[in-house]
C-alpha positions as CSV (number, residue, x, y, z in Angstrom):
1,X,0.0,0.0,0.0
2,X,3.0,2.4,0.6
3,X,4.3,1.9,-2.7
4,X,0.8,2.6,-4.6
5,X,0.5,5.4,-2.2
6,X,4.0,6.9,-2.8
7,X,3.0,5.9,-6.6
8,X,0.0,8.5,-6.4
9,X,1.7,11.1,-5.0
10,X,4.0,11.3,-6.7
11,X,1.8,11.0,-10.5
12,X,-0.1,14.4,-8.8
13,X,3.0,15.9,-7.8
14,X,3.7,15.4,-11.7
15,X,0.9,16.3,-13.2
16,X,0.5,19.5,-10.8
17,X,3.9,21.1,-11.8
18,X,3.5,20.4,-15.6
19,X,0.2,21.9,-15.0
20,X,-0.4,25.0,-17.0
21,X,-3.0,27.5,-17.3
22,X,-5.1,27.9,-20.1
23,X,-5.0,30.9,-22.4
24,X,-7.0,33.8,-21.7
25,X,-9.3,31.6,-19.6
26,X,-9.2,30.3,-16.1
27,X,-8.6,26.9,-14.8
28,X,-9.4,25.7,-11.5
29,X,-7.4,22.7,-10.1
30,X,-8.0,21.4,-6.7
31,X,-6.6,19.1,-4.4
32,X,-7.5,18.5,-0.9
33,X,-7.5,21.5,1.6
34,X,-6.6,23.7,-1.6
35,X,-7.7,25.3,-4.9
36,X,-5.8,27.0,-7.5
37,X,-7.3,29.5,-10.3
38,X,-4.5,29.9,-13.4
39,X,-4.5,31.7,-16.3
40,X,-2.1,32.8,-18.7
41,X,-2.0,35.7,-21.3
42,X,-1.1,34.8,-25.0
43,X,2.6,36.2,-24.4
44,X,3.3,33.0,-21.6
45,X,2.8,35.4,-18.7
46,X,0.9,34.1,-16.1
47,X,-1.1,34.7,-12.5
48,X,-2.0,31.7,-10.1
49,X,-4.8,32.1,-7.4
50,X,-4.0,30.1,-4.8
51,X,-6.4,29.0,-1.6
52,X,-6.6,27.0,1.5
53,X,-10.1,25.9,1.4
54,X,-10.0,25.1,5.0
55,X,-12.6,27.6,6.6
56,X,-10.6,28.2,9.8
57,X,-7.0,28.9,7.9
58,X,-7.9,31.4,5.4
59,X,-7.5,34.8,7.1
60,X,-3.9,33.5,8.9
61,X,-2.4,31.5,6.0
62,X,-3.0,29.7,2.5
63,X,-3.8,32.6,0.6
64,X,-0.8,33.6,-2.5
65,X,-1.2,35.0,-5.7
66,X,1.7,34.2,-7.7
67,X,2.6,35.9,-11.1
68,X,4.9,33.9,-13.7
69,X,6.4,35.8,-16.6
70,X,8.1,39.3,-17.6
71,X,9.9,41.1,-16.3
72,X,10.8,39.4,-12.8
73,X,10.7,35.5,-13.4
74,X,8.4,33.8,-10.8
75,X,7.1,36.3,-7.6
76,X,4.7,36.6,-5.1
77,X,3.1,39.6,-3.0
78,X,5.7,38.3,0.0
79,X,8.5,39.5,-2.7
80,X,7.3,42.6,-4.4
81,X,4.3,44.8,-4.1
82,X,1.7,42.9,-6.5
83,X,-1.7,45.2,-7.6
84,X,-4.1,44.4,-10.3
85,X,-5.7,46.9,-12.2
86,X,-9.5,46.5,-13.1
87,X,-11.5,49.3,-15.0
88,X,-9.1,51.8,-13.9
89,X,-9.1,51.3,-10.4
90,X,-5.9,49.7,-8.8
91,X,-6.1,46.5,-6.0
92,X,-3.3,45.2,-4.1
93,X,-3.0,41.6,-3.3
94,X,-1.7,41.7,0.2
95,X,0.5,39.6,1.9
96,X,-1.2,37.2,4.6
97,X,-0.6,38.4,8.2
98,X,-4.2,38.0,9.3
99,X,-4.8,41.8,10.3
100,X,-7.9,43.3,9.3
101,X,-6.4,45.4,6.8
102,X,-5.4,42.4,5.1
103,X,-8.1,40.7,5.4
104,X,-10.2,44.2,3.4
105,X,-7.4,44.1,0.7
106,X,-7.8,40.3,-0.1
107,X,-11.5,40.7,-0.3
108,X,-11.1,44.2,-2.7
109,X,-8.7,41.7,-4.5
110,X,-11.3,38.8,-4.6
111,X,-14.1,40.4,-5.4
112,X,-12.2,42.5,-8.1
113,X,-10.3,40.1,-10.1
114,X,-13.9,37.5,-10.2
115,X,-15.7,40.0,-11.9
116,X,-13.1,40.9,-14.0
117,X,-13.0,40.6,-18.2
118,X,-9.7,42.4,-18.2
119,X,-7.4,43.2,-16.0
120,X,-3.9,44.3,-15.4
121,X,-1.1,43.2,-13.0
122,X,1.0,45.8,-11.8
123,X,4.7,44.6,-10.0
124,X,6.4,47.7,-7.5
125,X,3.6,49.9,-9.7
126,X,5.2,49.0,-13.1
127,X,2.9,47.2,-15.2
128,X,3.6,43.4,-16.0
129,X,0.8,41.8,-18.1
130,X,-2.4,42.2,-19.6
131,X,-4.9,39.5,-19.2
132,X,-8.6,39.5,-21.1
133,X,-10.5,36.9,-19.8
134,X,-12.6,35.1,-22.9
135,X,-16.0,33.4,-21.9
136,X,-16.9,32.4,-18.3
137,X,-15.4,34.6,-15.6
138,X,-14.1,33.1,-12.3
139,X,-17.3,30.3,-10.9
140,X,-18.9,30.5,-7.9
141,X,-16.5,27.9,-6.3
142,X,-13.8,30.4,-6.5
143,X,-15.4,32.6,-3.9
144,X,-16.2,29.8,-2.0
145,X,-12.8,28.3,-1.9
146,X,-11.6,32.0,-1.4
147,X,-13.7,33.1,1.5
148,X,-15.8,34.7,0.3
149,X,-19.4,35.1,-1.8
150,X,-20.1,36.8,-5.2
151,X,-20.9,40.3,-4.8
152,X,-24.3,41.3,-6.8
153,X,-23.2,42.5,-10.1
């Protein structure tokens, strides 16, 4: 049983780092305790949404937004100063410390980037990417997973 076990994990572990988002369009993948929302612009760049879906951890831990592409690589909002940019108005995608002012941001954030067609992601204020999402924007699930419930729009 160890061995088939070991086997599995090691298939997902795999499967999840080939893994990549699909163009101009989100993906969810999920695993136990967490949920990831990718998607990647048609130059390679890329953002990853990435939630604890364990009720009790979200406002302490579990939460990161990563960003893959130009100019800086691979980084995260613990490295550099990550915003989006939706309509005009800018977002920043806090770090998780589990303050209330946090806690605000990620929901701003959340509720911004799910209701989003096109958006914009911003690293130390200099723009990175562009992303249009084509057909469905982020499902219910992703505000579920993410703590939160889709606003009314």
């Amino acid at each position: 049983m160890k061995i088939f076990t070991s086997f599995l994990i090691a298939l997902f572990a795999i499967g999840f780092n080939t893994a990549h988002a699909a163009i101009n369009s989100w993906e969810q993948l999920q695993n136990p305790g967490q949920a990831v929302y990718e998607i990647e612009d048609t130059t390679g760049n890329g953002l990853s949404i990435n939630c604890d879906t364990e009720t009790a951890n979200r406002k302490f831990y579990g939460r990161m937004v990563w960003y893959y592409g130009e100019p800086v690589g691979a980084t995260n909002a613990e490295d550099n100063t990550l915003d989006i940019v939706v309509n005009g108005k800018t977002y920043n995608i806090p770090t998780v410390d589990g303050s209330d002012k946090a806690e605000l941001a990620w929901v701003a954030f959340v509720n911004a980037i799910g209701n989003a067609k096109t958006f914009s992601v911003k690293i130390n204020g200099n723009e990175a990417a562009n992303f249009t999402v084509e057909g469905e924007r982020l499902s219910e699930t992703f505000f579920q997973n993410c703590g939160h419930t889709r606003p009314n729009k």
